[in-house]
C-alpha positions as CSV (number, residue, x, y, z in Angstrom):
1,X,0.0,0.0,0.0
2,X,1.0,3.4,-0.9
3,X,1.8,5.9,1.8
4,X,-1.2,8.6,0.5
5,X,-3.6,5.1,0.6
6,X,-2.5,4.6,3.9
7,X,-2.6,8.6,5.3
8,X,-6.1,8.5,3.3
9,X,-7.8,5.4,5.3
10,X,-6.3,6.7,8.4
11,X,-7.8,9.9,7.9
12,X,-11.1,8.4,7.3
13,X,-11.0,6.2,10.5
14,X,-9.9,9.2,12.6
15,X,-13.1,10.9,10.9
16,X,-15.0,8.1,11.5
17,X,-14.1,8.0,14.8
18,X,-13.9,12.0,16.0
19,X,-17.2,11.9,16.4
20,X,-17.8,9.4,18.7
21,X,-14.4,11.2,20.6
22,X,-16.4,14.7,20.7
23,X,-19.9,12.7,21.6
24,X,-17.7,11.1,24.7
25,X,-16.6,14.9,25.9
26,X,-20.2,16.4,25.1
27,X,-21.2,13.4,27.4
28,X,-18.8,14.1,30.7
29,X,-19.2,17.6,30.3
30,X,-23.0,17.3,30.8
31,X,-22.3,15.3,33.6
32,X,-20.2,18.2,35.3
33,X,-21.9,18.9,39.0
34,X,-22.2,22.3,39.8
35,X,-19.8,23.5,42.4
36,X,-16.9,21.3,43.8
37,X,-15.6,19.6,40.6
38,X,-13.8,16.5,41.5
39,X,-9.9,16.9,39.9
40,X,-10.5,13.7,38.3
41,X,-13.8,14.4,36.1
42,X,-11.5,17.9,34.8
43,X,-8.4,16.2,34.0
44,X,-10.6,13.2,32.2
45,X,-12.3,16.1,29.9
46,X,-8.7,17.6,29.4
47,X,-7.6,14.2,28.2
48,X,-9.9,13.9,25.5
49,X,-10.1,17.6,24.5
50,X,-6.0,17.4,23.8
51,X,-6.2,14.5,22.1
52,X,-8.2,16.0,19.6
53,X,-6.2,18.8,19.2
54,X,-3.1,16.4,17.9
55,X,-5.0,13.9,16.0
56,X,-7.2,16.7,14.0
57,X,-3.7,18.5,12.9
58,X,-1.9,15.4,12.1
59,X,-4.7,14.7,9.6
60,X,-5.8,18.2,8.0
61,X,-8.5,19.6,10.1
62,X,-6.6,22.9,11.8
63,X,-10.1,24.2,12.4
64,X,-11.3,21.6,14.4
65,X,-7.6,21.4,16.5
66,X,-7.5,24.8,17.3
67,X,-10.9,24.6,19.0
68,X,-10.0,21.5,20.7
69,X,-7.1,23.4,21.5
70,X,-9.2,26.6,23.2
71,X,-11.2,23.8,24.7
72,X,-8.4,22.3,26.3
73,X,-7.0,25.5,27.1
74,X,-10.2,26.5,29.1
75,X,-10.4,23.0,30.8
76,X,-7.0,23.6,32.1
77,X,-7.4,26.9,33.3
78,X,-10.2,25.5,35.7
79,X,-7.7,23.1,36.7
80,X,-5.4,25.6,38.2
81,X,-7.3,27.9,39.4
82,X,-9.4,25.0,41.6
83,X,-12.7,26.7,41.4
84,X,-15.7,25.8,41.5
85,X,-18.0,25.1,38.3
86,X,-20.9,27.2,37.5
87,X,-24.1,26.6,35.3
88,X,-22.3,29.4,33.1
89,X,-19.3,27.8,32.7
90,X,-20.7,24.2,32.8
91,X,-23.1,25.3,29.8
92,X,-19.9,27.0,28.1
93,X,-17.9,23.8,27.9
94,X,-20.9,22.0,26.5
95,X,-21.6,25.0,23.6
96,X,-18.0,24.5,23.1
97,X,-18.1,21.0,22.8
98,X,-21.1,21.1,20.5
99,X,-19.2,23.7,18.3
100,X,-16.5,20.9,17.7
101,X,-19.5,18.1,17.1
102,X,-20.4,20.6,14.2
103,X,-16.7,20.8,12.8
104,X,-16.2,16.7,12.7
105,X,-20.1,16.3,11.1
């Protein structure tokens, strides 16, 4: 197999599989509780929100990466900064995350 054949089906199965990635995030941020955020729940959504941001520029879609990257960015600011989640910023992550479900449709 030819190396474009095989950067072409490998860029189909991470399309393929982005969505199911973003509908994973969508899914934990939802789950969020308002308030006291358990470290574990923010660095799980941080996880997932940087791996996107790799994965979509390695295959082509710097849109999509660079909103994973804000994403991630914003995720990891509320892991410094140990405070507590809001309906505001709960509902931002989740407009954020359904921005990125947009991009990988």
């Amino acid at each position: 197999m030819r190396l474009e054949e095989t950067f072409g089906k490998l860029r189909r199965r991470f399309v393929e599989r982005a969505a199911k990635r973003i509908a994973n995030l969508h899914g934990l941020a939802v789950r969020l509780p308002r308030g006291n955020v358990d470290p574990l729940s923010l660095n799980t959504l941080f996880i997932h929100a940087h791996g996107l941001v790799g994965t979509a520029a390695t295959f082509g879609f710097q849109g999509l990466s660079v909103a994973a990257q804000r994403l991630a960015n914003a995720i990891h600011d509320k892991i410094q900064s140990r405070s507590t989640i809001s309906r505001e910023a709960r509902d931002k992550l989740v407009k954020s995350i359904d921005a990125l479900q947009e991009m990988a449709a």
